[in-house]
Structures are given as structure tokens and as C-alpha cells.
C-alpha positions, -999 to 999 in steps of 0.1 A, spaced: 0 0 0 28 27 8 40 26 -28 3 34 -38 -4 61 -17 30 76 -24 22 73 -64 -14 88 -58 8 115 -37 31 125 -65 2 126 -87 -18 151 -72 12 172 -64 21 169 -104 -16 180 -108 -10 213 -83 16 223 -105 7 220 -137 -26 241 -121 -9 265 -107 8 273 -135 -23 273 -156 -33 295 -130 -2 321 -129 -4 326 -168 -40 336 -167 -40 360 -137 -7 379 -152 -31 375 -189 -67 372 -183 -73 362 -220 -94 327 -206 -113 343 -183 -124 381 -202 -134 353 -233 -148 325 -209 -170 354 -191 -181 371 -222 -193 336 -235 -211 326 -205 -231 360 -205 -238 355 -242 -251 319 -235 -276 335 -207 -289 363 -225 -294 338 -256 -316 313 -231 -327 336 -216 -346 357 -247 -352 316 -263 -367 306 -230 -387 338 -215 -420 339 -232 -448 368 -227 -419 385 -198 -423 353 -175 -397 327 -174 -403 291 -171 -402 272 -140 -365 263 -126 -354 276 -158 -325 301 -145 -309 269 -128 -309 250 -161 -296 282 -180 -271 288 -155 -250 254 -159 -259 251 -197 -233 288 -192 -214 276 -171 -207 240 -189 -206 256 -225 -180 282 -207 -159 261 -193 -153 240 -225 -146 267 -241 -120 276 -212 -103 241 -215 -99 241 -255 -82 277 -248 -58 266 -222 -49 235 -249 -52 259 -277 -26 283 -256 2 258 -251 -2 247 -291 6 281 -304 32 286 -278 46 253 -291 53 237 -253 41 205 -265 60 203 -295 93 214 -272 80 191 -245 81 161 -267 117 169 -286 130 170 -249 144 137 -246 143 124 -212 177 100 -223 199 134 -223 192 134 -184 218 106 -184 210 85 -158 186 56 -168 161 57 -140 156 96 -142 152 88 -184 131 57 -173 107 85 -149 106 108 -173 97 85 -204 68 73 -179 54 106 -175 58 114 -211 39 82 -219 11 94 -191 7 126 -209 1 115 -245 -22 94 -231 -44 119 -222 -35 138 -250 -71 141 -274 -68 116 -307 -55 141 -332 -28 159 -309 -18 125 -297 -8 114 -337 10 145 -338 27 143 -304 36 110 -317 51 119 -350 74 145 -332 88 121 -310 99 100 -341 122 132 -357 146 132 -320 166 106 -307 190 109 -280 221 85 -271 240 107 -240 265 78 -241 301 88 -252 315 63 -277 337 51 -252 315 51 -226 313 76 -197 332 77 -162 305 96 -143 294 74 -112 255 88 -104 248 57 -81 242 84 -57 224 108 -77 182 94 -67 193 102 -29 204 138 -36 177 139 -59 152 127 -30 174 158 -6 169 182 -32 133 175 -39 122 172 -1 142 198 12 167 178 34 199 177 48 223 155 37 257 138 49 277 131 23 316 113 21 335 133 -9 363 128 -31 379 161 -39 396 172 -66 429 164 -55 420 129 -41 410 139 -6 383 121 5 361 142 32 328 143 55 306 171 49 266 178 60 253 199 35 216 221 27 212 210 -10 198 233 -29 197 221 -64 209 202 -95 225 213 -130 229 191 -155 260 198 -175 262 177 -205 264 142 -190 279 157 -158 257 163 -127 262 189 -100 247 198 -70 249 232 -55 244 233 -17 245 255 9 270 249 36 291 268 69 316 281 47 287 294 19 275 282 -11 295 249 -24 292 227 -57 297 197 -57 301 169 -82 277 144 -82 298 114 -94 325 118 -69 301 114 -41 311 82 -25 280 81 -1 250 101 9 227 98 37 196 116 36 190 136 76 156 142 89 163 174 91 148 203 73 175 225 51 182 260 50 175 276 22 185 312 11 153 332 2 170 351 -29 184 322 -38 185 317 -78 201 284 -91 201 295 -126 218 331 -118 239 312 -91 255 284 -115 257 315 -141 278 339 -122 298 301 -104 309 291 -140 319 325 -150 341 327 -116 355 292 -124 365 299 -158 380 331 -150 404 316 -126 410 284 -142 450 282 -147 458 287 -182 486 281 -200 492 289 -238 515 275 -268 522 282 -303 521 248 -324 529 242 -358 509 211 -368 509 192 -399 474 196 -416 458 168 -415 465 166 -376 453 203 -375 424 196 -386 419 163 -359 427 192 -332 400 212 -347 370 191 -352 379 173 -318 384 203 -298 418 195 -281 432 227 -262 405 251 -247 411 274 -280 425 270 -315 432 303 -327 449 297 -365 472 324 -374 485 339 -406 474 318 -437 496 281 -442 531 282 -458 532 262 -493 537 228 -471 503 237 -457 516 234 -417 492 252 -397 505 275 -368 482 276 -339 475 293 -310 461 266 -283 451 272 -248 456 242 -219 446 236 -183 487 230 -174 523 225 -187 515 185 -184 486 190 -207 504 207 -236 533 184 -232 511 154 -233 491 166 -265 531 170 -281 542 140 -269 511 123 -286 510 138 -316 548 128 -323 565 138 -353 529 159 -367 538 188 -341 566 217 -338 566 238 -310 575 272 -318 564 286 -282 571 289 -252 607 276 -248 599 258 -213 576 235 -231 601 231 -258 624 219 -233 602 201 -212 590 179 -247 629 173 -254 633 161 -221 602 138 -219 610 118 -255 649 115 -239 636 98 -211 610 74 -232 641 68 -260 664 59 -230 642 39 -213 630 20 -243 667 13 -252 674 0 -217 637 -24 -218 650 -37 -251 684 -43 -242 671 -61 -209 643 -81 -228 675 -90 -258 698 -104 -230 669 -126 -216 660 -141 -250 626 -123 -252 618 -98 -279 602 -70 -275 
């Protein structure tokens, strides 16, 4: 019985929303109602002029005209408010939203659920149409080699988030520090296949990440929430912070072309900025943009004999250094694997 009650729960709450947002629109519009009450007081006078004969009205015929109004009215009021959301194209936006780009199955498996619920009660004709929109989007959120984001956690900070509960978390930081922390959560943003959750905590407002949460406990304990809190202006101004001081560290590359454009259509480097037009041999000199030395020295290392570096002379250096040390030490491995009898 509990999972009952807690469905019917969920579905009258689903109801007050959508309701109240019905309701929001129309009291900041008032198209439904100054229609809706101009109908109703057409269909009375129209009754009423049919109905009255020789100035006297027939028995208990105002109650009859009354809900005849009212009934006719609020049809009229229901095709409106479906009539509304056609021409503002929610439904068609609704259905091209495809719950699989939440990237976690049993979200895509909730949502897909109440998509299903809602072209059910869709009338016939929208219902084909809903139905033929769905069919032109298709979303696969898997990478081709798969994804490292752990959201096994991600229901119970959902559950947090949702209910408005505290929650003790064990974290993995950044630099492999794993940490205790009892946290207000105060919402969720989906980045690409990434989740976040921003929470309020004693040293301020905190992100965290949810697939390096290593366990979560939801508190019976109510959270505290900001009352000027905005999550979308909040993660707005966060990323902007983040990316201004993200360390950077730039290089100028000559690339062989082919390889330049691999860097370009795979986005390696924060930036490819392509500076003055190729030479005959068709090298491309770009500026790129990394995270860290090790970055731009990995990206050289990997791209072999395809890659110059023209600047800065510390990564230069730092390349040299790294292919004498992998030379050397695949000399020594073949010279021990020769003496053994082995090849290599």
C-alpha cells in the first residue's frame, strides 16, 4: 500500500503544478477568463430571450440556464488553455525533450513514464502529432567510449533536493581527498552528461560533483534555504568565476594539416586560434590554450612527429626532455628483454 499512496501522492502534487501554472499565466493575462465570461453571458442572455415567453420565465429555468453557461464556458476555457500551449509550441518542445539526455537511466526511465502518461491523455489528433514528433529526435547521452561519471548516488540527492533535506555526504575532492561534509542541498544542473549539486554549507555556497560522491545519507532534518536564492543566476555567475580563474597556459604549435584539422574538429586545447594563412607545405601555426604544462606536453608527446613547438621555450624543453627519457628507457627495456631471450 505505501507505494500506492505515495504514487497517488506524486500525482496530485504533479496535478497542483501543472494548475498553478495554468493558473499564474491567466491571472498575469486574463485572455481565458475576459473570453470565458463574455461567453457565459452570451449563453444566458441567448436562453434567456429563447426561454422567456410573454416577460415570464419558465419554472426552474435560471438553474438550467445557469450550468448550460457555465458547462458551454468552461469548455470553451479548456480548448483555450490547450489551444494556448499549441501556439506557444510547449508540447512540441515538451516532446523533442528527450528524457535519455538526463543521463541517468532511472531519471530517463521517470521521465519517459510521465511522457507516456501525458500523451495518453493527449485528445486523438494531438496525440498522432505528439507521436510523429517524437519520431524526428533521438537521443544517445553515451560517449562512444562510454562515460566515467558514477551517479549511483544521484536518486538520494535527488530525494534531498526535492524534499528539502539535509544531507551527509563522504566526498572525493579534486585532488584525491576524500572528506565528510553535512550539507543544505539546494539544487541540481545538468552539465552535459555531468551532474552537480549546489548546496548551501558553513563556509557558503559549495558545488559539488555528483559522481565523486562516494556516499550520501539523507538527515531528517529540514534545510536552509536562502530566500533570494536563484540556481540559474547562481551556476551563471559560479561558471563564470571558475573559468576566469581556471589556470591557463598557452602555446604556439605548428601542426601538420591533417592533424590540425583532428585538433579542430575534436576540440583539443581550450582554444584553437589559426594564425596567418599556411606556408606552401600547408603546416598550420596555432595558438592553443591548456589547463597545465602536463597538458600541452602530453598533447606533443602524442601527436609525435605531426607537431613543432615554436612557443614557449619551457615546453620546448620540457617535450625534449620527456622523449629523452622514453628513447632511453626504451633502449634499456630492449636491451634487458634482448639479454633474456625475449623480444620486444
Amino acid at each position: 500500500m505505501i507505494p500506492v499512496r505515495r504514487s497517488l501522492g506524486e500525482g496530485v502534487r504533479t496535478a497542483w503544478l501543472i494548475l498553478r501554472k495554468d493558473l499564474t499565466v491567466e491571472v498575469r493575462s486574463l485572455e481565458i477568463s475576459y473570453t470565458t465570461l463574455f461567453f457565459g453571458i452570451s449563453c444566458v442572455l441567448v436562453f434567456a430571450f429563447a426561454l422567456v415567453k410573454e416577460g415570464k420565465a419558465p419554472e426552474d429555468g435560471a438553474a438550467g440556464i445557469l450550468w448550460i453557461a457555465i458547462a458551454f464556458a468552461g469548455t470553451l476555457a479548456l480548448g483555450r488553455a490547450f489551444e494556448r500551449e499549441r501556439q506557444s509550441e510547449t508540447l512540441r518542445a515538451l516532446l523533442m525533450a528527450q528524457p535519455r539526455a538526463l543521463g541517468d537511466a532511472r531519471l530517463a526511465h521517470a521521465a519517459e513514464r510521465a511522457l507516456g502518461k501525458l500523451m495518453a491523455s493527449l485528445p486523438a489528433t494531438m496525440r498522432e502529432q505528439a507521436a510523429s514528433i517524437r519520431q524526428r529526435l533521438h537521443v544517445d547521452s553515451a560517449g562512444w567510449r562510454g562515460t566515467s561519471e558514477n551517479l549511483s548516488m544521484l536518486p538520494v540527492v535527488q530525494d534531498a533536493v526535492s524534499r528539502d533535506r539535509r544531507l551527509a555526504i563522504t566526498y572525493w575532492r579534486r585532488g584525491g581527498e576524500c572528506v565528510e561534509r553535512t550539507i543544505d542541498p539546494l539544487g541540481l544542473v545538468a552539465k552535459g552528461s555531468a551532474w552537480y549539486l549546489v548546496a548551501w554549507t558553513a563556509d557558503g555556497f559549495r558545488t559539488y560533483r555528483v559522481s565523486r560522491i562516494e556516499q550520501a545519507t539523507l538527515l531528517e532534518l529540514p534545510c536552509e534555504r536562502p530566500a533570494d536564492f536563484d540556481l540559474a543566476a547562481y551556476w551563471t555567475e559560479s561558471t563564470a568565476r571558475f573559468d576566469q580563474e581556471m589556470p591557463r597556459f598557452y602555446a604556439r604549435l605548428r601542426i601538420e594539416p591533417q592533424t590540425a584539422r583532428w585538433l579542430k574538429m575534436w576540440r583539443v586545447g581550450w582554444s584553437l586560434e589559426e594564425e596567418d594563412p599556411p606556408p606552401a607545405d600547408g603546416w598550420v601555426t596555432l595558438r592553443m590554450q591548456f589547463d597545465r604544462v602536463e597538458e600541452a606536453c602530453f598533447i606533443v608527446l602524442g601527436l609525435g612527429p605531426r607537431v613543432d613547438v615554436l612557443e614557449p621555450d619551457s615546453l620546448r624543453a620540457r617535450v625534449a626532455d620527456e622523449a629523452a627519457a622514453v628513447i632511453e628507457r626504451t633502449r634499456a627495456w630492449g636491451a634487458a628483454a634482448n639479454t633474456e631471450g625475449g623480444t620486444v
